[in-house]
C-alpha positions in Angstrom: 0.0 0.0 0.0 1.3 3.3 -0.7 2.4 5.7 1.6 0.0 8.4 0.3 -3.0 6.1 0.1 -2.4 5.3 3.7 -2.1 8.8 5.0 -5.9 8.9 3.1 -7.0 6.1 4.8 -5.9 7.3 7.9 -7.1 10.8 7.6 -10.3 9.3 7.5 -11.2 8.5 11.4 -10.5 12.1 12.4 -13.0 12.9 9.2 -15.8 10.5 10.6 -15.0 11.5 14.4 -15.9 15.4 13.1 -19.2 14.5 11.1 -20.4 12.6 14.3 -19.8 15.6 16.4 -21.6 17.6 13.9 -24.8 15.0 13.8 -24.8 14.0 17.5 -23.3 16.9 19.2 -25.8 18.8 20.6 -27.8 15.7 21.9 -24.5 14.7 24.0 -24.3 15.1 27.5 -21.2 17.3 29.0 -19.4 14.1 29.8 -19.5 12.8 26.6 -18.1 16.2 25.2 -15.2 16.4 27.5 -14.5 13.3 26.2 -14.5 14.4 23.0 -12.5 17.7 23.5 -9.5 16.0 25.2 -9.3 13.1 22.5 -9.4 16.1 19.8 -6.8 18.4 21.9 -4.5 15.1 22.3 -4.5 14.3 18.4 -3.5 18.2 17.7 -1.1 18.1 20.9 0.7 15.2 19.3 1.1 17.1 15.7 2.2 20.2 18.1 5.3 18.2 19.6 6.8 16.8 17.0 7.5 20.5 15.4 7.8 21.8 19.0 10.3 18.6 19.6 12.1 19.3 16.3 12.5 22.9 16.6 14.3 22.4 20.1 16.4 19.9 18.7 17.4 22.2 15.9 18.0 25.1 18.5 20.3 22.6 21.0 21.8 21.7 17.8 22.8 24.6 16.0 23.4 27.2 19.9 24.4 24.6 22.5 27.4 22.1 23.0 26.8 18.5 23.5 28.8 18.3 26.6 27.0 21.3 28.4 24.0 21.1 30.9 21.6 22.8 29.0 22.0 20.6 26.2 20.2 17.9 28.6 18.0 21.2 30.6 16.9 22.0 27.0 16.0 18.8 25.3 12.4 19.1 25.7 10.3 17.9 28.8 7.0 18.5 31.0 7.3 22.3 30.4 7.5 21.9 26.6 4.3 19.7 26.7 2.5 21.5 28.7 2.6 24.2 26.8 1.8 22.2 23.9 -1.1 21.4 25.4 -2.6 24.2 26.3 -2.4 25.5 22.9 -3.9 21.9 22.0 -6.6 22.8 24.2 -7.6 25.9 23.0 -7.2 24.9 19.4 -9.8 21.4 20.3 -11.8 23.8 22.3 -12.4 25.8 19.2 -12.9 23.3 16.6 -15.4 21.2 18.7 -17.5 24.3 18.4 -17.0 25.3 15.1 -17.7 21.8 13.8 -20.9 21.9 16.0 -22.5 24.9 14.7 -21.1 24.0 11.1 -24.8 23.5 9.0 -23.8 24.3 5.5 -23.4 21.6 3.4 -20.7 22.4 1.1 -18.4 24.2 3.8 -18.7 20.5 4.9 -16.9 19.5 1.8 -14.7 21.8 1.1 -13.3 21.2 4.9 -13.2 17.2 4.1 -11.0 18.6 1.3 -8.5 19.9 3.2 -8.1 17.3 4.8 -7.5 15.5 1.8 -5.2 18.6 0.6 -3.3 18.2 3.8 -2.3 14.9 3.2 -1.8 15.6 -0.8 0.7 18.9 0.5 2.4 16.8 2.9 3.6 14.1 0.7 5.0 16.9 -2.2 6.5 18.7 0.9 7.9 15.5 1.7 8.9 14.9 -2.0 10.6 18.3 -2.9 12.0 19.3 0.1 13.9 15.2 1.0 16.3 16.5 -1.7 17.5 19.5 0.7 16.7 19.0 4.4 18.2 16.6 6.9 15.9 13.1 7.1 15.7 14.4 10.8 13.8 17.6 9.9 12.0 16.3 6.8 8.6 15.3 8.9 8.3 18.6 10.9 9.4 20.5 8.1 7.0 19.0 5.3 4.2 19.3 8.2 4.8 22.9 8.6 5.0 23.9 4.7 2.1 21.4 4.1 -0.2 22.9 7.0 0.3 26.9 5.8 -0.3 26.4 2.2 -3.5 24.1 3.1 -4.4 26.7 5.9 -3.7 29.7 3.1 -5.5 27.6 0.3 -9.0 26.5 2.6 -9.0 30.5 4.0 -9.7 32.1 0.7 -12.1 28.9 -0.5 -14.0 29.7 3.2 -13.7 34.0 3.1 -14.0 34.5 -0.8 -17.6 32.8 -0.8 -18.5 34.4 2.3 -18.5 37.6 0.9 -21.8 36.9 -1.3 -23.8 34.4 1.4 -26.6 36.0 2.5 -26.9 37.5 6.6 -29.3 38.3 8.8 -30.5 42.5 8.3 -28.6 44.1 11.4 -28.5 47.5 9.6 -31.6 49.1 11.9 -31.2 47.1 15.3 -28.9 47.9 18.4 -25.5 45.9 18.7 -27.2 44.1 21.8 -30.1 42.9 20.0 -28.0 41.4 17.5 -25.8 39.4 19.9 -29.1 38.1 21.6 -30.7 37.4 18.3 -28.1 34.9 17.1 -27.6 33.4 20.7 -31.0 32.4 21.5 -30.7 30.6 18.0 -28.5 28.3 19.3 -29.7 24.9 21.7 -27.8 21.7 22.5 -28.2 19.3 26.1 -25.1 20.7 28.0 -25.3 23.7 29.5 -21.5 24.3 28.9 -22.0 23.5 25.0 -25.1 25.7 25.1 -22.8 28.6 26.6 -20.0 28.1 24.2 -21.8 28.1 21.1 -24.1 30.8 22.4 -20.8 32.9 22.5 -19.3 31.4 18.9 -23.2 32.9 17.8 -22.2 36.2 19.5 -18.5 36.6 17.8 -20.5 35.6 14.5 -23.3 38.7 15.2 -20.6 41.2 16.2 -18.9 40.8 12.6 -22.3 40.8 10.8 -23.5 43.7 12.7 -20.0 45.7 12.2 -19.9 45.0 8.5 -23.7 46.4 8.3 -23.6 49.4 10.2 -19.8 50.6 9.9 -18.4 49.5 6.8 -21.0 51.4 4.4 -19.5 54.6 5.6 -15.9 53.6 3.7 -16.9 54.3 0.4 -14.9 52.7 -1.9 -16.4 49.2 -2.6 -12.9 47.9 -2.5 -12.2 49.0 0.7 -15.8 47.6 2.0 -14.9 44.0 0.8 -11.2 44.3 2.5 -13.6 45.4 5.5 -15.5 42.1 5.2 -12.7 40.1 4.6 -10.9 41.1 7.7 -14.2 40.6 9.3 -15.1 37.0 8.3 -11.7 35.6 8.2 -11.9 35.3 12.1 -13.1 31.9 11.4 -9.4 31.4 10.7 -8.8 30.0 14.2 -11.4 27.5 13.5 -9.3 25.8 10.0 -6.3 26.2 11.4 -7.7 24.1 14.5 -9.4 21.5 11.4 -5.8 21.2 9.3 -3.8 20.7 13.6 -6.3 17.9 14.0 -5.0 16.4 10.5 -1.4 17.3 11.4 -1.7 15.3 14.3 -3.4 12.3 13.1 -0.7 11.7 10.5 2.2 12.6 12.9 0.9 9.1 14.7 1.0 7.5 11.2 1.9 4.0 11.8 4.1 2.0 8.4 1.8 0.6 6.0 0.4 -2.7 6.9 1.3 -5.3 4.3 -1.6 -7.5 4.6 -4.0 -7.3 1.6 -7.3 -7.4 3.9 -6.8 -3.9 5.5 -6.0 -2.0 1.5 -9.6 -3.5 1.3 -11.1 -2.1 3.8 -10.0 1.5 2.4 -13.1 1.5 -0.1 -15.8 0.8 3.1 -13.7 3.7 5.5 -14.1 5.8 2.4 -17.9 5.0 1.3 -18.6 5.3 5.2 -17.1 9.0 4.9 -18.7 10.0 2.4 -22.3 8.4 2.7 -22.0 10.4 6.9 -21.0 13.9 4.4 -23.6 13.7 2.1 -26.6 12.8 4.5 -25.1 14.8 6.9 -27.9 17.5 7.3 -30.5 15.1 7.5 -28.7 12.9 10.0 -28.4 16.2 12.2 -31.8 17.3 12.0 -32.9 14.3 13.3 -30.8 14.4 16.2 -30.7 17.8 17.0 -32.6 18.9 20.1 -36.0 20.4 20.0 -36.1 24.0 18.9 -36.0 26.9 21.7 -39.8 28.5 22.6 -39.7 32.1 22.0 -41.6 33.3 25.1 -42.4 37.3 25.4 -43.2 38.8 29.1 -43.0 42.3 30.1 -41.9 44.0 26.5 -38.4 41.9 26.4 -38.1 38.4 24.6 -36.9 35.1 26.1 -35.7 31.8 24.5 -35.6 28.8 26.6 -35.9 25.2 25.8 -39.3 23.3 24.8 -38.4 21.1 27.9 -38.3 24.4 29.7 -41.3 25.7 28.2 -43.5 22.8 29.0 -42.1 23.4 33.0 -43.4 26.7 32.9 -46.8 25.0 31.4 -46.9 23.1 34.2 -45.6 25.8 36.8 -48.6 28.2 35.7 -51.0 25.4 36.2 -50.1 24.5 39.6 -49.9 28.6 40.4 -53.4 28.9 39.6 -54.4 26.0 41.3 -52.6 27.1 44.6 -54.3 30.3 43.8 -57.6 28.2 43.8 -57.0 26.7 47.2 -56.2 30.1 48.4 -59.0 31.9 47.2 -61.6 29.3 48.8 -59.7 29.6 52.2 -59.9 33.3 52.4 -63.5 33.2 51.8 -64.0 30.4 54.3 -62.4 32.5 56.8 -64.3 36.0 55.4 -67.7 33.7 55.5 -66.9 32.2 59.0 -65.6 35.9 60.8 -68.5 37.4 59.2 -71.9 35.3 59.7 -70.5 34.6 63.8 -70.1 38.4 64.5 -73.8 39.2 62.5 -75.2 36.1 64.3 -73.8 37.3 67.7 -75.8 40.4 66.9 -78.8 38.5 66.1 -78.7 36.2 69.5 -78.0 39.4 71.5 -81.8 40.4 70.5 -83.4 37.3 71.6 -83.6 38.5 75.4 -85.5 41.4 73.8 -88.2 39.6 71.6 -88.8 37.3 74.9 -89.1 40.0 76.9 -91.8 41.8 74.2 -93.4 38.0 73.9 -93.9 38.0 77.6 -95.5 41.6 78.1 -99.2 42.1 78.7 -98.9 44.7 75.3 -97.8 41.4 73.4 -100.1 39.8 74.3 -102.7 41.7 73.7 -101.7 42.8 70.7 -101.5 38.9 69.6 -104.7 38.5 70.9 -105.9 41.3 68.9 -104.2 40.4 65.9 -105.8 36.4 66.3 -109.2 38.2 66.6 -108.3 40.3 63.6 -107.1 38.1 61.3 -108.0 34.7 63.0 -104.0 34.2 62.6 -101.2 36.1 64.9 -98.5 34.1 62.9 -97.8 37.3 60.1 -97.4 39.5 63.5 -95.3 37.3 64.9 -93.0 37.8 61.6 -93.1 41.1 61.5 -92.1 41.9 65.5 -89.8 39.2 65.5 -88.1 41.3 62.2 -88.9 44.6 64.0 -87.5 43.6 67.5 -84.6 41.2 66.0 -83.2 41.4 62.7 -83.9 45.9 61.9 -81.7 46.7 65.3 -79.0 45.4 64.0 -79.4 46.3 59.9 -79.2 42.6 58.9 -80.4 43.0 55.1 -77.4 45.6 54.9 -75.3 43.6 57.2 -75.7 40.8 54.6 -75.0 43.2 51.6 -71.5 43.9 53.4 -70.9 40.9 53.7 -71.2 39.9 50.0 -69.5 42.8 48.9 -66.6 42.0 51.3 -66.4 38.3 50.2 -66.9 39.3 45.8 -63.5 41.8 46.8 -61.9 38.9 48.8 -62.3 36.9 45.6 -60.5 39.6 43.9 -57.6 40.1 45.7 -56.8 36.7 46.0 -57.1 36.9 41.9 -54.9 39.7 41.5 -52.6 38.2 44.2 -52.4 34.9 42.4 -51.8 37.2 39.1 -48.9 38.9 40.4 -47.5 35.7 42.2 -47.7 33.8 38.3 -46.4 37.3 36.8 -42.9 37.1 39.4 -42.3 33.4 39.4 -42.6 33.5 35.8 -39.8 36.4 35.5 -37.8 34.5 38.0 -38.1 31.3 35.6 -37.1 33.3 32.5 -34.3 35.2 34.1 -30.9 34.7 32.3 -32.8 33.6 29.2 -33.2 36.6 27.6 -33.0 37.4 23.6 -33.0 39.8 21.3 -35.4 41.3 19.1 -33.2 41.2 16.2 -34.8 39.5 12.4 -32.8 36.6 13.1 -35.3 35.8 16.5 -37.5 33.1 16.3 -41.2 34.0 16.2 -42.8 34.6 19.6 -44.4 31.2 20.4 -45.9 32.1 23.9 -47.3 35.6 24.2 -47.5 35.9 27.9 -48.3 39.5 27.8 -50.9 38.6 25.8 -52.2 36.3 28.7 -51.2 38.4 31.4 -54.0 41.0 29.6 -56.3 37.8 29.7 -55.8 37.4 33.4 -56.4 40.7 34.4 -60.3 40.4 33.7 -60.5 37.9 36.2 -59.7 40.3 38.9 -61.9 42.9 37.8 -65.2 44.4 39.3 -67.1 43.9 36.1 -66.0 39.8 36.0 -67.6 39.4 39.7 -70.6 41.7 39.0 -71.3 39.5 36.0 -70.8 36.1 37.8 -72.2 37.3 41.1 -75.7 37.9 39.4 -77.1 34.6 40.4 -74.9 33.9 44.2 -76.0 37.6 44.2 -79.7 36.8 43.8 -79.9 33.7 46.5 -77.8 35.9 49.1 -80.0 39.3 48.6 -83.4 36.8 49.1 -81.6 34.8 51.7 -82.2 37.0 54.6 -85.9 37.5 53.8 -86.5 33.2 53.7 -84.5 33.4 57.3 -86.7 35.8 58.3 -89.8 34.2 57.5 -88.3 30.8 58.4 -87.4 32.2 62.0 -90.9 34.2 62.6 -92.3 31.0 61.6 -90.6 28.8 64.5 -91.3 31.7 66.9 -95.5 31.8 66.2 -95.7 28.3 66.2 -93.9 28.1 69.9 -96.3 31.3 70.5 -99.3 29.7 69.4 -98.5 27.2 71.6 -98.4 28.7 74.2 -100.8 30.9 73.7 -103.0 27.8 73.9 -102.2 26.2 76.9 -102.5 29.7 78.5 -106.1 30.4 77.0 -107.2 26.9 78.5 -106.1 28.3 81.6 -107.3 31.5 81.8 -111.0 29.8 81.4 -111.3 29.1 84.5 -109.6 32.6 86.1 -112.3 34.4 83.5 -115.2 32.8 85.3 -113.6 33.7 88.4 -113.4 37.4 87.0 -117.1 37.0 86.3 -118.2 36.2 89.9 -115.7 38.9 90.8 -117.8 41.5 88.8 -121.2 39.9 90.4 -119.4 40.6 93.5 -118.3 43.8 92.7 -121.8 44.9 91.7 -123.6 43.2 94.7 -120.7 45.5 97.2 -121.5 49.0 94.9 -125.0 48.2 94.9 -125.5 51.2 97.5 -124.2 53.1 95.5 -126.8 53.2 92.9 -126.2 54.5 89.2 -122.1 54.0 90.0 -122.6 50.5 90.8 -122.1 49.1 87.2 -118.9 51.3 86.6 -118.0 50.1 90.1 -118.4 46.5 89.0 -116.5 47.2 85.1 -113.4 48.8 87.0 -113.2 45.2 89.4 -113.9 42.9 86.6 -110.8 44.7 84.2 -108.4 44.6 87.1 -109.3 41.1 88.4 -108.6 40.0 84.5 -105.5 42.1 83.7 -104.0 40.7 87.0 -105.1 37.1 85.9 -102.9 37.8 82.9 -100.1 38.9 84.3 -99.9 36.3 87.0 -100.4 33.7 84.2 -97.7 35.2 81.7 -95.1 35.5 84.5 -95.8 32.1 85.3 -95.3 30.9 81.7 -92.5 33.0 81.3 -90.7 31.7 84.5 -91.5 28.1 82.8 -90.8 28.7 79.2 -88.5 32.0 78.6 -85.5 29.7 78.9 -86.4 26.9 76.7 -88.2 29.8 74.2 -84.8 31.5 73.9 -83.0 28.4 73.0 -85.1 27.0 70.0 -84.7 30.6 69.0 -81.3 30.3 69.3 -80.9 26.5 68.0 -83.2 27.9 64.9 -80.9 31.0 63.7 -78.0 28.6 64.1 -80.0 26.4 61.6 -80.8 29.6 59.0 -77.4 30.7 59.5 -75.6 26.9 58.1 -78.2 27.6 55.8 -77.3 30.8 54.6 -73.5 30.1 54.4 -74.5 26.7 52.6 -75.9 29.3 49.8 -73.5 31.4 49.8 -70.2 28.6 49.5 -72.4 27.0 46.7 -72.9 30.5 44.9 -69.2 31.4 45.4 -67.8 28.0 44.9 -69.1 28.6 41.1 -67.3 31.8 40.6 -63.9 30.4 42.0 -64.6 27.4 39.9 -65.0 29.9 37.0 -62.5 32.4 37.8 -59.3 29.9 37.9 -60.6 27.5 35.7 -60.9 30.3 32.7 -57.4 31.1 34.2 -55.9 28.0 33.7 -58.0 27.5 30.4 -56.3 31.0 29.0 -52.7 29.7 30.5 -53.0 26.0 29.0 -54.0 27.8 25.6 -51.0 30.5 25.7 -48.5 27.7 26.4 -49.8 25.1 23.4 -47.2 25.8 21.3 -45.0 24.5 23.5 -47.2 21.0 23.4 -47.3 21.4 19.6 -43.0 21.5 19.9 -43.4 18.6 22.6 -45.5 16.5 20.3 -43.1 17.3 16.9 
């Protein structure tokens, strides 16, 4: 096999190692990379030593004496290699980025050319120059002559083109804009990738963005294409990193096997080469990471991953629902605080109705209205609403109330607005773009949904939900007035009963009274009758009183109890309608929430399921 086919052959595992990175690289983890990096930066170390090695030997040679120390001091050790490979470092460093962000197919073959120029250069270096350098020389020497003139020869194929490839339009956006733009284009797995080709992107929008806005200004179109050339041959560092890496390999090129089966295997390493090149693009966008979600909040732009993106999905979600649990708490506590102090107002009153109930003017008056109407139930309502519920202004006290709980429900909106709104800038923080033409669309509008959430913490949203929990609580104090009166006329009528029965007999007592009485003011002649009238009234008033003191020393106890058991009852009642009337507008207030939030963030499900 010839020496020139075998540098070929050999050149083409550092080829194949290149398109991998390309296809695979930004799906690796960091570990893998590392990897990577140090076996590139040990290949181009190797290439570094040998003309590092060579050059001291010619210096020893040609300045020092055999005999003297620094003949041995100067021969080449740990220093010499370590600074070999630091340069090898930066110079893998570079080219594992580079060949990263490469996408354009035919810089792909015109670099897998110079490879192939390399090892073409290095074996005429190697043929010319055996006739006047030392054999010790020859290798480091060839190298050197073979690397500049393929370095020299790939720089203008790489910069000429450039000057007619098309660029994003920086010519009416900021310097930072432009740097952001082309950053948030870039995405890979590692972090430390991520940050590295983030600032390759950078470097690449600094020269775009100079060669818009400053080199128009020079005039001369010569001069503005010596500009752009000084501009876009910064991606020198990046070939001459490419032609090290090829340097190196064939500085480690082993002598030519002589068995037949490994010259055959030079047409399958070559057709694997080649069939990696030419599906390269569609290799790597298979394997390239989902594409960053464009998310805009507060007038700036952010990029972050469609991993990330479906986080902050999920984030908002669980916001709103916290928000939920929140909301229903506060009102539990407003509903609770409020209906016990009302209550307590209601209960203090009780000692007053009893004492009405157990008056001689009540009674009268019930036994007027039952004469009346044939029914002292109605009156019964109405003092019970007169002597219990008006002293303490329950219908507005109830009103309050409702009002009170509808602005509870909007704070705890607004709160669980704002609470979204600064988790979501503490999310996005650090993952700002630009604004440049080179930005990705904007996938999630929050602005656009942080407008959308704002009408859920508005007066107009609880005015139009509260119209039915609004109806029930406005005609809820009027059924626990009725119910209550109710109760109380029934107990009443009871009573009134049992002491009618017993003021039967003390009437006909009355009546013998007033025979009495007449029989005693008989001498008196025409007075006798009014005599016998005055008796008979203050025998029966007394009756009355005697018996409603005796009733009320029995009952008033047990009367002010069910009372008191029976506004406990109207008052679960009465928080029973307002929890179920309130538990709708929560349920529509975060559900719409969460409904506007789940819709802002489907693009970010559309990415998930691409």
């Amino acid at each position: 096999m010839g020496v020139g086919v075998w540098r070929l052959l050999w050149l083409c595992g550092p080829a194949l190692l290149l398109l991998g990175l390309n296809v695979l690289g930004a799906r690796l983890p960091t570990a893998v990379l590392g990897l990577a990096w140090l076996l590139l930066s040990a290949v181009i170390a190797a290439g570094l030593w040998r003309r590092a090695l060579s050059r001291r030997q010619a210096f020893v040679q040609a300045y020092i004496l055999p005999q003297s120390r620094l003949a041995r001091w100067l021969r080449g050790g740990w220093l010499l290699r370590l600074r070999q490979w630091c340069v090898a470092l930066l110079l893998g460093l570079v080219l594992l980025v580079g060949v990263i962000r490469l996408e354009d197919g035919l810089a792909w073959w015109v670099l897998l050319g110079g490879l192939l120029l390399l090892a073409v250069c290095t074996g005429l270096a190697e043929r010319y120059l055996g006739r006047h350098v030392t054999p010790v020389y020859l290798p480091a020497l060839s190298m050197r002559v073979a690397l500049w003139s393929s370095f020299v020869a790939l720089l203008c194929l790489m910069t000429i083109p450039a000057l007619f490839s098309h660029y994003p339009d920086f010519q009416h956006i900021s310097l930072i804009d432009a740097l952001w733009s082309e950053a948030g284009r870039q995405h890979a797995v590692s972090e430390p990738l991520l940050w590295l080709l983030q600032a390759a992107a950078m470097k690449d929008a600094l020269a775009w963005w100079l060669g818009q806005q400053w080199l128009p200004g020079l005039g001369e179109p010569l001069f503005r294409y010596g500009g752009w050339l000084v501009l876009l041959a910064a991606d020198g560092l990046f070939l001459l990193a490419l032609l090290m890496l090829g340097g190196g390999t064939l500085a480690r090129l082993p002598a030519p096997p002589p068995r037949r089966g490994v010259l055959l295997a030079l047409p399958l390493v070559l057709l694997a080469t080649l069939l990696v090149a030419d599906h390269r693009a569609t290799l790597r966008a298979q394997w390239l990471p989902a594409a960053p979600v464009t998310v805009a909040l507060g007038g700036k732009v952010y990029q972050v991953p469609a991993a990330r993106a479906q986080q902050l999905a999920l984030l908002s979600a669980l916001r709103f629902t916290e928000g939920e649990a929140g909301a229903r708490s506060a009102l539990d506590r407003h509903l609770t605080q409020g209906l016990d102090r009302l209550f307590a107002q209601l209960e203090a009153q009780l000692p007053t109705f009893a004492d009405w109930y157990y008056s001689l003017g009540g009674e009268y008056a019930r036994l007027s209205m039952m004469m009346l109407e044939q029914n002292s139930g109605d009156y019964l309502q109405e003092k019970a609403l007169e002597l219990i519920y008006e002293p303490v202004g329950f219908a507005q006290q109830v009103d309050i109330l409702r009002l009170q709980a509808d602005g509870t429900l909007l704070r705890a909106a607004e709160d669980a607005r704002e609470a979204w709104l600064a988790e979501m800038i503490q999310a996005l923080t650090g993952e700002r773009a630009g604004q440049g033409p080179a930005s990705a669309p904007v996938s999630l509008d929050l602005d656009t949904a942080l407008g959308e959430l704002d009408r859920y913490s508005s007066p107009a949203f609880m005015q139009r939900m509260s119209v039915a929990g609004g109806a029930a609580t406005a005609t809820a104090g009027v059924v626990l007035f009725r119910a209550f009166a109710a109760r109380a006329a029934a107990r009443s009528g009871a009573a009134l009963a049992a002491r009618g029965a017993a003021k039967g007999a003390a009437r006909a007592g009355a009546a013998a009274g007033a025979g009495t009485g007449a029989a005693l003011c008989a001498p008196t002649g025409p007075g006798a009758l009014a005599c016998a009238l005055a008796g008979g009234v203050v025998s029966w008033v007394a009756t009355d009183w005697a018996l409603l003191k005796i009733d009320e020393y029995a009952n008033r106890d047990e009367l002010i109890a069910d009372l008191r058991a029976s506004l406990a009852e109207e008052r679960l009642q009465l928080e029973a309608q307002w929890r179920a009337a309130y538990d709708t507008v929560i349920a529509a207030q975060y559900g719409g929430m969460r409904e506007d939030i789940q819709r802002t963030f489907s693009p970010g499900r559309a990415v998930r399921d691409a």
